[in-house]
C-alpha positions as CSV (number, residue, x, y, z in Angstrom):
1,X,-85.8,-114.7,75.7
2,X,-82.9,-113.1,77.5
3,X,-79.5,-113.0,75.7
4,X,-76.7,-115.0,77.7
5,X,-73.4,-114.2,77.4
6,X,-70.3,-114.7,79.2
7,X,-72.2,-117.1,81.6
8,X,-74.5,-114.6,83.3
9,X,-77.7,-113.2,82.2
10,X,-78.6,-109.8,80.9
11,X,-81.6,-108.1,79.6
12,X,-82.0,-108.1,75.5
13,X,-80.9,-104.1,75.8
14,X,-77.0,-104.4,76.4
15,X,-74.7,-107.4,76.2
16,X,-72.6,-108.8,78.8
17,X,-69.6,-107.8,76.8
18,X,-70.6,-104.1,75.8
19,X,-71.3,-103.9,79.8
20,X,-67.5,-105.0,80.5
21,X,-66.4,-102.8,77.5
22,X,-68.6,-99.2,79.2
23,X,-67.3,-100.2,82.9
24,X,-63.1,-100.1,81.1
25,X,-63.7,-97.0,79.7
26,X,-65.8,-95.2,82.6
27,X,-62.5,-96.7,84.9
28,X,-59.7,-94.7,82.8
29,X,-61.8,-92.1,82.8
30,X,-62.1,-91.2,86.2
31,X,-61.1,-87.3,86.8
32,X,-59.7,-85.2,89.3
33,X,-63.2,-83.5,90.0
34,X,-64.7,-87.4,90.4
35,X,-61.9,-87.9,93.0
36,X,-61.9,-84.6,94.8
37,X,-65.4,-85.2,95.1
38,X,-64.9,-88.6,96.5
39,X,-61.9,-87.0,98.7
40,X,-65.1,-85.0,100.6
41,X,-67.1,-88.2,101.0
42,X,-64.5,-89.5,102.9
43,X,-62.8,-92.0,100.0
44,X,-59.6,-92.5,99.5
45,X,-57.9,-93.4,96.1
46,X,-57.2,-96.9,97.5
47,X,-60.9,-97.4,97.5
48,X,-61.1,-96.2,94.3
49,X,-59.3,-98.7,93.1
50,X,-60.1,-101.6,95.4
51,X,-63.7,-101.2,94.0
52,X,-63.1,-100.0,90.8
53,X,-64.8,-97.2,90.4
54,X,-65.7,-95.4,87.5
55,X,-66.5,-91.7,86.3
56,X,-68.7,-90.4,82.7
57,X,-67.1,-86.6,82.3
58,X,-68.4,-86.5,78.5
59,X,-70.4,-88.4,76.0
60,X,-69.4,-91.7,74.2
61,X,-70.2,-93.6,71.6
62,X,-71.8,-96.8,72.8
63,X,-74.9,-97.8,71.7
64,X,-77.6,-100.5,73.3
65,X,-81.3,-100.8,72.7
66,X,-82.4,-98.0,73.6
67,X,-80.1,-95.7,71.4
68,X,-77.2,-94.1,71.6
69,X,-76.2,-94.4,75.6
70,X,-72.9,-91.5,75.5
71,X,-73.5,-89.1,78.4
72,X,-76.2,-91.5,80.1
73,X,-73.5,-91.5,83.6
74,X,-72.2,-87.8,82.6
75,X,-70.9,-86.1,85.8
76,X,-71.7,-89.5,87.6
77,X,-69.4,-91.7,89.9
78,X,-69.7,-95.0,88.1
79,X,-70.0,-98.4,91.0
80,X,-69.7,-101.4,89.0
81,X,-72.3,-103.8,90.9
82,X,-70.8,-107.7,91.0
83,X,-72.7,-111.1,91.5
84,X,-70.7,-113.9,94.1
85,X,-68.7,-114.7,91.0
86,X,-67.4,-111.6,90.5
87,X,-69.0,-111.2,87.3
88,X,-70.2,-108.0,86.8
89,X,-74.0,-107.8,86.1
90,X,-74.8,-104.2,86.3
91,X,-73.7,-100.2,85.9
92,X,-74.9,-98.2,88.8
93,X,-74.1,-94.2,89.0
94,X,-74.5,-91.4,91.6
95,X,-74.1,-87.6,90.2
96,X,-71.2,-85.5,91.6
97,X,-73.8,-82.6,91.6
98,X,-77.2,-81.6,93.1
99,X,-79.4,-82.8,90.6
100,X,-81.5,-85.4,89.9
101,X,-82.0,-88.5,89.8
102,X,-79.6,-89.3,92.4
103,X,-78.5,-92.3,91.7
104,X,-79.5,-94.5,88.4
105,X,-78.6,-97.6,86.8
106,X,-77.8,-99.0,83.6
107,X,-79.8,-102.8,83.3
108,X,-81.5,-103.2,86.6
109,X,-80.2,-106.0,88.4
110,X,-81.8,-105.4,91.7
111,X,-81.5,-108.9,92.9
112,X,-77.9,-108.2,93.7
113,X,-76.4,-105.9,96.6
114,X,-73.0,-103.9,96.0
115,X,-69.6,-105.6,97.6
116,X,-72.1,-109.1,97.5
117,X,-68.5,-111.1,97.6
118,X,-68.2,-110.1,101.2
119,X,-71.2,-111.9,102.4
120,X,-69.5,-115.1,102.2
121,X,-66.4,-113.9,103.9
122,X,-68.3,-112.7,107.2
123,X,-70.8,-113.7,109.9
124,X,-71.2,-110.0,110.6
125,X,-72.9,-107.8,107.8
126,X,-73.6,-104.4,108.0
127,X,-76.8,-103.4,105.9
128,X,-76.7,-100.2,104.4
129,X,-78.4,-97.6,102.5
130,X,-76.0,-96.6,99.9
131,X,-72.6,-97.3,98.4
132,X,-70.8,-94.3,100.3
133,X,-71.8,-95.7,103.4
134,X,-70.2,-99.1,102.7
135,X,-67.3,-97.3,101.1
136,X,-67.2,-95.9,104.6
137,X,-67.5,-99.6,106.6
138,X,-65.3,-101.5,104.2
139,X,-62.0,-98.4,104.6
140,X,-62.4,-99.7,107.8
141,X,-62.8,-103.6,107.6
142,X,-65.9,-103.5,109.0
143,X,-68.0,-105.7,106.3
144,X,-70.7,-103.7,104.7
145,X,-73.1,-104.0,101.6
146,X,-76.1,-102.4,100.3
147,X,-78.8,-102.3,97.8
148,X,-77.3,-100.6,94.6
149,X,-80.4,-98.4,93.7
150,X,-83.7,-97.2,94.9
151,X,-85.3,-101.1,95.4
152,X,-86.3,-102.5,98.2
153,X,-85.0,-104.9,100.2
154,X,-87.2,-107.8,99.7
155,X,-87.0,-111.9,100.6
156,X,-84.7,-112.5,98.1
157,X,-82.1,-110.3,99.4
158,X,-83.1,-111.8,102.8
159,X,-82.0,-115.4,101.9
160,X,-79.3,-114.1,100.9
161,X,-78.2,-113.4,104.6
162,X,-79.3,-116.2,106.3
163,X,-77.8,-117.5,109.3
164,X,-75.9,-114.1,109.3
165,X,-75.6,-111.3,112.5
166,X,-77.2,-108.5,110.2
167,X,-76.6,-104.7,111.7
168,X,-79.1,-102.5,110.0
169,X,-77.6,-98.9,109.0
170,X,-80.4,-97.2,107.6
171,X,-80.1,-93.2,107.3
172,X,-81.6,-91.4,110.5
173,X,-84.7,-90.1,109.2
174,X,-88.6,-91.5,109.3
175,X,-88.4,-93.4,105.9
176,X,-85.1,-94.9,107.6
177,X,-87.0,-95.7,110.5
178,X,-89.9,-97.5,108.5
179,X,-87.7,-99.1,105.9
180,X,-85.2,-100.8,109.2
181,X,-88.2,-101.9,110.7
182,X,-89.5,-103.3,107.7
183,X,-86.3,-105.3,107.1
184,X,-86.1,-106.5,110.5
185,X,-89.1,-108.5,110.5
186,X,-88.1,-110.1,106.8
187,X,-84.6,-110.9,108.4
188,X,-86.1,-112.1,112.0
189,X,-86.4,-116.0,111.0
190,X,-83.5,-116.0,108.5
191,X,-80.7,-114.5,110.2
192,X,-78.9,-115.9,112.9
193,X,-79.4,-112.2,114.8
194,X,-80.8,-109.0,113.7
195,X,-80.2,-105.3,115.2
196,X,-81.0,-101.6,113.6
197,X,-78.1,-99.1,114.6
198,X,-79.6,-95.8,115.8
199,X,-76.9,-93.3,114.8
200,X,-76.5,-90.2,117.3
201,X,-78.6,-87.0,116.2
202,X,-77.4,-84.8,113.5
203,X,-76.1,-87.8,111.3
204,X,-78.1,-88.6,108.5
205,X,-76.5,-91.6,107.5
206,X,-73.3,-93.5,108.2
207,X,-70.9,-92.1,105.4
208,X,-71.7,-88.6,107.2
209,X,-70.8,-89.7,110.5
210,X,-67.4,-91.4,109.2
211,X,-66.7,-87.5,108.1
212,X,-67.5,-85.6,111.0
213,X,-67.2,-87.6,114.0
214,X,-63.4,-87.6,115.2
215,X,-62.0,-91.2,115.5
216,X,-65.0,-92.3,113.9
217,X,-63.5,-96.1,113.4
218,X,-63.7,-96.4,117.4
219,X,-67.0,-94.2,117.8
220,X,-68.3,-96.4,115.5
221,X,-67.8,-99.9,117.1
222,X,-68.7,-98.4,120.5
223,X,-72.0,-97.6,118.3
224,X,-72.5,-101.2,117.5
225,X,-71.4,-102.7,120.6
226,X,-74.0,-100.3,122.7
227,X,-76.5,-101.8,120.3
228,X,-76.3,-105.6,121.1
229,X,-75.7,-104.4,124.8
230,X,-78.8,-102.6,124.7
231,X,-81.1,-105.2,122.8
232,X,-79.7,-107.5,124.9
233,X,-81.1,-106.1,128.1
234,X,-84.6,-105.0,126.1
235,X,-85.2,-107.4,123.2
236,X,-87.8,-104.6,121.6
237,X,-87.4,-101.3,121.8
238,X,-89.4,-98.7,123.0
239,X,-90.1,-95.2,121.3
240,X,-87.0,-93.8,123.3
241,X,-85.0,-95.2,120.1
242,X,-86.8,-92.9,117.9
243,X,-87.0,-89.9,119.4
244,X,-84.2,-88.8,117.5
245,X,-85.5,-90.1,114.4
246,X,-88.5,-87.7,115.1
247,X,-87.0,-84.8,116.0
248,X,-84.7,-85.4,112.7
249,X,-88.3,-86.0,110.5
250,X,-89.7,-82.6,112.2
251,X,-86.6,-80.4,111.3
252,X,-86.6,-81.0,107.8
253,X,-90.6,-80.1,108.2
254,X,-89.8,-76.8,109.7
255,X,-87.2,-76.0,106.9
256,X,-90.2,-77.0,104.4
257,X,-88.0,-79.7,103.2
258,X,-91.2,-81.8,103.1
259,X,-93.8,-81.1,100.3
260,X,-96.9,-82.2,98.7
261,X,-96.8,-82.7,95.1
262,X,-99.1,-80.1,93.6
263,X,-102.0,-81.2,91.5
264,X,-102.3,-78.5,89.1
265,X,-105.6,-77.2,90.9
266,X,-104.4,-74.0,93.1
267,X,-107.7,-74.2,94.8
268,X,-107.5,-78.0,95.9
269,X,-103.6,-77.8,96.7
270,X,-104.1,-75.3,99.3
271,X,-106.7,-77.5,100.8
272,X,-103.9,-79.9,100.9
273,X,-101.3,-78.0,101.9
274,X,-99.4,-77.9,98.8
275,X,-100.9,-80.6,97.1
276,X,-100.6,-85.1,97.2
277,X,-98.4,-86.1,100.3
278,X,-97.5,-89.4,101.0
279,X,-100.3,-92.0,102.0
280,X,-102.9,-93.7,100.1
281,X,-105.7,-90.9,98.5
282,X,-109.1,-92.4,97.3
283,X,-111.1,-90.8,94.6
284,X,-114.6,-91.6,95.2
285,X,-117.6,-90.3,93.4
286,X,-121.0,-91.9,91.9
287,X,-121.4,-93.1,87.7
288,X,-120.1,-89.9,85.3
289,X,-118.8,-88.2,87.9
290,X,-116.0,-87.7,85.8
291,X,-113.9,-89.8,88.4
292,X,-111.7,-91.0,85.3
293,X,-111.2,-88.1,83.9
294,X,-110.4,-86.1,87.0
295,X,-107.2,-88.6,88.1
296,X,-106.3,-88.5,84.2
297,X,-106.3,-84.6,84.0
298,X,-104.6,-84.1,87.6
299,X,-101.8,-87.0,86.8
300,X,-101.3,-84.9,83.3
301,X,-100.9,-81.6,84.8
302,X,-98.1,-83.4,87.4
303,X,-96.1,-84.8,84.7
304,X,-96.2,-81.7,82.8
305,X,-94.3,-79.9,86.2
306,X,-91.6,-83.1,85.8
307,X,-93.6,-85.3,88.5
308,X,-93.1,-89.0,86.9
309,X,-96.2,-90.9,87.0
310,X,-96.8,-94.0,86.3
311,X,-101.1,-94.3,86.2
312,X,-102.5,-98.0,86.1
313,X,-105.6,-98.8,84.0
314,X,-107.7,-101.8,84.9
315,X,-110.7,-99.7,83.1
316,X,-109.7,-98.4,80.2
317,X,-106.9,-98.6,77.1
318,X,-104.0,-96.7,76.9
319,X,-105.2,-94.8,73.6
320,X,-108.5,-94.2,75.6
321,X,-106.6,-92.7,78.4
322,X,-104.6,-90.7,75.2
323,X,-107.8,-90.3,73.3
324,X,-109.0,-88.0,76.8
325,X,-105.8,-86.0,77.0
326,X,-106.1,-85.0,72.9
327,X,-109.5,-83.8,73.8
328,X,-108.7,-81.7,77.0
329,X,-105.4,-80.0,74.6
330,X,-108.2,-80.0,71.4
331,X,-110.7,-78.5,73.9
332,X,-112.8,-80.9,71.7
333,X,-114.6,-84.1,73.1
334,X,-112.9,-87.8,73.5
335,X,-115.7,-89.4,71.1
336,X,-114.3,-87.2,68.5
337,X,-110.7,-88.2,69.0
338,X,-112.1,-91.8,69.5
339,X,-114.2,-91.8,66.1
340,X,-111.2,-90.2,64.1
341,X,-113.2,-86.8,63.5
342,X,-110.5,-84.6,64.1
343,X,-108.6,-83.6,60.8
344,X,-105.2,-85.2,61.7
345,X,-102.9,-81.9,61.2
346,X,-104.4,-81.0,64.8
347,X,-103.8,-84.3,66.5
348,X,-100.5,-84.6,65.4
349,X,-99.9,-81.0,66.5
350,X,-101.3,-81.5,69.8
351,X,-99.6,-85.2,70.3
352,X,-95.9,-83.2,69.9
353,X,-97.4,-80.5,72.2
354,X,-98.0,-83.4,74.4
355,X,-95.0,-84.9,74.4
356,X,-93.3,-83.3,76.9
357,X,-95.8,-84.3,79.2
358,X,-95.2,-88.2,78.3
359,X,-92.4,-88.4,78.6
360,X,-92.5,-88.4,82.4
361,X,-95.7,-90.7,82.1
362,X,-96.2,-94.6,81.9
363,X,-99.0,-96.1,81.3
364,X,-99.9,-100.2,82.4
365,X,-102.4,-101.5,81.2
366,X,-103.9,-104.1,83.0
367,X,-105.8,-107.3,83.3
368,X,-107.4,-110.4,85.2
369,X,-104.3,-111.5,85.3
370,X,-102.1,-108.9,86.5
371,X,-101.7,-109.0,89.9
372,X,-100.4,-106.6,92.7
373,X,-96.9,-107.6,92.6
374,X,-96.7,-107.4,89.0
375,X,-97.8,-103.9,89.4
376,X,-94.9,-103.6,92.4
377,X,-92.2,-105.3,89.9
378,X,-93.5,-102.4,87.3
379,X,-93.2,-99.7,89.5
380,X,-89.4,-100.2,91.3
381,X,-88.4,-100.8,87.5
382,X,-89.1,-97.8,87.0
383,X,-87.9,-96.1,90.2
384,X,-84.1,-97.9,89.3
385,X,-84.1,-96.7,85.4
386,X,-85.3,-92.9,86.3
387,X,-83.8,-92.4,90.0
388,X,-87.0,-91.2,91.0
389,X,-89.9,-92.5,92.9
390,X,-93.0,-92.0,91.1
391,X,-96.8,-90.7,91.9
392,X,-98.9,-94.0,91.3
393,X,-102.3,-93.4,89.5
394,X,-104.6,-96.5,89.8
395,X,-108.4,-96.1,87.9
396,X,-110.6,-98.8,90.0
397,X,-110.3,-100.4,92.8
398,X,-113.1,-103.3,92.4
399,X,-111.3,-104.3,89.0
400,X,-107.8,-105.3,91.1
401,X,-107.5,-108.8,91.4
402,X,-105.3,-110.4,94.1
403,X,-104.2,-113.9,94.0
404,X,-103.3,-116.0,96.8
405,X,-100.0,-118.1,97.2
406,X,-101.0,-120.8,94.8
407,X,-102.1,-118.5,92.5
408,X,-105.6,-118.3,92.7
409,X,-107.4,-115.4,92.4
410,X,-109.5,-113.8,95.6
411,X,-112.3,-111.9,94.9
412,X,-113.2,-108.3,96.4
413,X,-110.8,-108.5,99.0
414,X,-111.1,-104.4,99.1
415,X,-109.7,-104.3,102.8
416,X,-106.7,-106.2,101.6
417,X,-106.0,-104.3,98.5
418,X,-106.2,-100.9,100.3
419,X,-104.0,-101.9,103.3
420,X,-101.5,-103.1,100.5
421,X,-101.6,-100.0,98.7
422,X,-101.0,-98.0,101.5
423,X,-98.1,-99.8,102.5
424,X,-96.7,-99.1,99.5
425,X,-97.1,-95.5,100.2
426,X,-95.1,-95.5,103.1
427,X,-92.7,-98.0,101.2
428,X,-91.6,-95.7,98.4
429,X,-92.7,-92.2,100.0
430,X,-94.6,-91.2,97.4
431,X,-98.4,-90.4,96.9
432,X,-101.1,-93.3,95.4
433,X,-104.2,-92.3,93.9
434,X,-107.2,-95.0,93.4
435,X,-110.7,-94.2,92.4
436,X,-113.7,-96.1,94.4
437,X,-117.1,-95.8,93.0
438,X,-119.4,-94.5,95.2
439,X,-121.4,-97.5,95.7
440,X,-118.7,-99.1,98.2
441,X,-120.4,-97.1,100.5
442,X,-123.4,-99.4,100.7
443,X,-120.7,-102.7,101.3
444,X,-119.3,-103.3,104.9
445,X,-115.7,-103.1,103.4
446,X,-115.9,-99.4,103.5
447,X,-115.0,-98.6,107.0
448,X,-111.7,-101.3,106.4
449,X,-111.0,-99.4,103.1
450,X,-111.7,-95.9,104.9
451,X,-109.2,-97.1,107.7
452,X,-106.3,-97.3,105.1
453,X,-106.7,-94.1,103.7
454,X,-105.2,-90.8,104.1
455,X,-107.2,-88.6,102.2
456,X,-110.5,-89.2,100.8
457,X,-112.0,-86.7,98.2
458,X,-115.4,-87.4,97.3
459,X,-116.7,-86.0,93.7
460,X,-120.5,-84.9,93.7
461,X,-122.8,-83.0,91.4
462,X,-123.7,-79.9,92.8
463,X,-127.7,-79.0,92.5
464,X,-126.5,-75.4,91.4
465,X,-126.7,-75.3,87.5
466,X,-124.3,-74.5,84.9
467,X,-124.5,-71.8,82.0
468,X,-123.9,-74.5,79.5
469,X,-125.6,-78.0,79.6
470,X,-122.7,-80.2,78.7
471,X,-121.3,-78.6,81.8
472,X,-121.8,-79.4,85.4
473,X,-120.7,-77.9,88.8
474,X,-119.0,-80.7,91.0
475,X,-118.2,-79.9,94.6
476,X,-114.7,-81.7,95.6
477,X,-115.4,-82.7,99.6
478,X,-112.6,-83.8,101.4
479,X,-113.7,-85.9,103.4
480,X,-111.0,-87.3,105.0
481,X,-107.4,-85.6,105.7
482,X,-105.2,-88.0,108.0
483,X,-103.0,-85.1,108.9
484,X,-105.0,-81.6,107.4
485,X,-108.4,-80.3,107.8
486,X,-111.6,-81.1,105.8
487,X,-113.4,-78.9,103.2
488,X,-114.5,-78.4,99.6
489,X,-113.5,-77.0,96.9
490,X,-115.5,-76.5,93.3
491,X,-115.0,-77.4,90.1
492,X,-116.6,-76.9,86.8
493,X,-116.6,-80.5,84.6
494,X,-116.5,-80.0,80.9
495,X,-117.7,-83.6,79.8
496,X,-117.6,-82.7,76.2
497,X,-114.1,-81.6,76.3
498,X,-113.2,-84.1,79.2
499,X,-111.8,-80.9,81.4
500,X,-111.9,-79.6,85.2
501,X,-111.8,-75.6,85.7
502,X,-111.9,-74.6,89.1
503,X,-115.3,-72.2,89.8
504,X,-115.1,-70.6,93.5
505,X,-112.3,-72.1,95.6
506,X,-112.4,-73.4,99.2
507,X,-115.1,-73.6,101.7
């Protein structure tokens, strides 16, 4: 049940009327380092105001359900985020320093865009990225909103803009790019027009050109009248448009902007280059290959470097999954943590050790009945409470069930599944990680499944034996690499202590 107050609804953590209360004091408390930060963003004090922006410079005393919530928007510029009715439904911040996360929230209203009022008082609406840039728009009556958070823009913010003349204003880079496109096609039946403004090279997003460009106002609406113009005379666009886009994506390669997320394994990150890019990674390997326990060690080793990851179980509990981490920090095996054998002094000493790393781990379990978009919903929760976007885990790909549109479920659609998860990849920029067991090789899915990934390491048992027999050499092939090279690396698998070692790097 969700606790309504004040005629809106809020989640059971903070009332409507404690919400009100925070976004007062956060207004008052706006500083002189909030506004001269705001001065270099381009926003004046009359904006300030208009939108009521608010500033945390030290902790308070308010308390919701998760505890005490003082300092929870310290050093962040407060943007109070308002339904049609002006009632305001959620608390969303973005840090005055270079830290992170970004940009957080405080309930997670993501059905609603900042400055929503002004879709009602327009047939033009700019979409943009983030509040700056439609701080930007709106200082210069051009009428702009935007998602509030990191969520994507999905159908229910598309009816929201229906018979509308949308302008997409994404940032200029490639997740820009994928993320207008993406839009477009959701808006393409519901709007009355669509367009995606290409800004000029060098400007990353539309607050930044409204601070560098001189007379940016008139720059500006030349920008947007070029763009009907030109879709006028060619209704789709040819890779002409992007070329800045690319050239934007490849300099922040060359300054090494762009990283993979290391794994923990030296050895396997080099083969990488640096570790789990973005794209869709399958884990394949045959019955105890110690497929499980590979994914669990590597998405524990992430977490413990401050990677948040949330790991989906279809196979498994969440105290199994805990039951194998004890073990690896016990050096002891999981039947012994699962049959209680362990004197408890050591569990409970390893479990605080262990803390730190779960702290940036969440575990789902799921079930028949949890479908993909349950998973999705799970996922972008977290993304708008954290700021960050997360490296997904998922244990089996054969126990994902997908349900059609009247809710019934469809059975080893694998080609479907993968294609959906590696859309997600290039959705929220982040790495996904699914084990396949090795028999999908004998199905004709495979090459549809193989098609959707990036990266495919395959676990097998080396013939070469091991000094001890509860160990076992496993050779780490990848097998496929979208954008790297192929290889191996080795590992040594510890099933009695549910570890990977590395043994003699790449070859």
């Amino acid at each position: 049940m969700e606790k309504k107050e004040v005629g809106i609804s809020l989640p059971r953590r903070i009332s409507s009327e404690d919400l009100n209360k925070l976004h007062a004091y956060y207004r008052k408390n706006i500083t002189s380092e909030a506004l001269a930060y705001l001065k270099r963003r381009g926003i004046s004090e009359e904006s300030v105001e208009a939108f009521e922006l608010g500033f945390e410079p030290y902790q308070i005393g308010f308390q919701t359900g998760r505890g005490m919530l003082g300092g929870y928007f310290t050093n962040y510029i407060v943007f109070p985020i308002k339904n049609t009715e002006g009632e305001l439904v959620d608390l969303v911040g973005r840090t005055i320093l270079e830290e992170k996360p970004k940009y957080k929230n405080l309930v997670g209203k993501n059905d609603t865009f900042f400055n929503e009022n002004i879709i009602d008082q327009s047939d033009d609406i700019l979409l943009c990225k983030n509040v700056f840039d439609v701080l930007s728009l709106e200082q210069v009556d051009l009428p702009a909103i935007c998602l509030p958070d990191s969520s994507s823009f999905k159908d229910i913010h598309a009816e929201k803009l229906a018979g509308k003349r949308v302008f997409i204003c994404y940032p200029n880079d490639e997740a820009g790019r994928r993320e207008s496109k993406k839009i477009s096609v959701l808006l393409q039946e519901i709007v009355k027009e669509v367009y995606t403004v290409y800004l000029p090279e060098g400007f990353r997003d539309v607050n930044y050109f409204f601070i560098q460009v001189k007379n940016p106002t008139e720059n500006f609406h030349l920008l947007l009248g070029e763009t009907v113009e030109e879709s006028l005379k060619v209704p789709v666009s040819p890779d002409v448009r992007n070329l800045v886009v690319f050239l934007e994506e490849y300099q922040k390669r060359n300054n090494g902007d762009v990283q993979g997320t290391p794994t923990g394994f030296t050895c396997l990150d080099q083969l990488l280059f640096g570790g789990l890019r973005t794209g869709l990674h399958l884990i394949v390997g045959s019955v105890s290959s110690g497929k499980s326990m590979f994914i669990r060690q590597i998405a524990d080793q992430m977490a413990a470097n401050e990677v948040p990851i949330v790991y989906v179980t279809w196979d498994m509990t969440g105290f199994e999954l805990w039951a194998r981490s004890m073990a690896r920090l016990l050096q002891t095996s999981p039947q012994d943590i699962l049959t209680g054998k362990i004197p408890m002094d050591k569990v409970n000493q390893a479990n605080q050790s262990y803390a730190s790393i779960a702290k940036n781990l969440w575990t789902l379990e799921g079930s028949m009945d949890t479908t993909l978009d349950e998973v999705a919903d799970y996922v972008e929760r977290i993304i708008q409470s954290i700021g960050r976007v997360p490296v997904v885990f998922i244990d089996h790909l054969y126990r994902i069930p997908i349900r059609g549109k009247e809710g019934t479920a469809i059975h080893l659609q694998l080609p479907l599944i993968a294609y959906q998860l590696h859309q997600w990849s290039r959705q929220w920029d982040t790495p996904i990680v699914v084990i396949v067991p090795a028999q999908i090789e004998q199905t004709q899915a495979i090459s549809f499944v193989e098609g959707a990934a990036d990266v495919i390491l395959q676990l097998d048992t080396s013939k070469e034996p091991c000094e001890a027999k509860d160990r076992k050499k496993i050779a780490v092939h990848v097998k496929k690499n979208r954008n790297g090279t192929l290889g191996k690396v080795f590992m040594v698998f510890d099933k009695e202590k549910a570890t990977f070692n590395p043994s003699e790097g790449i070859r």
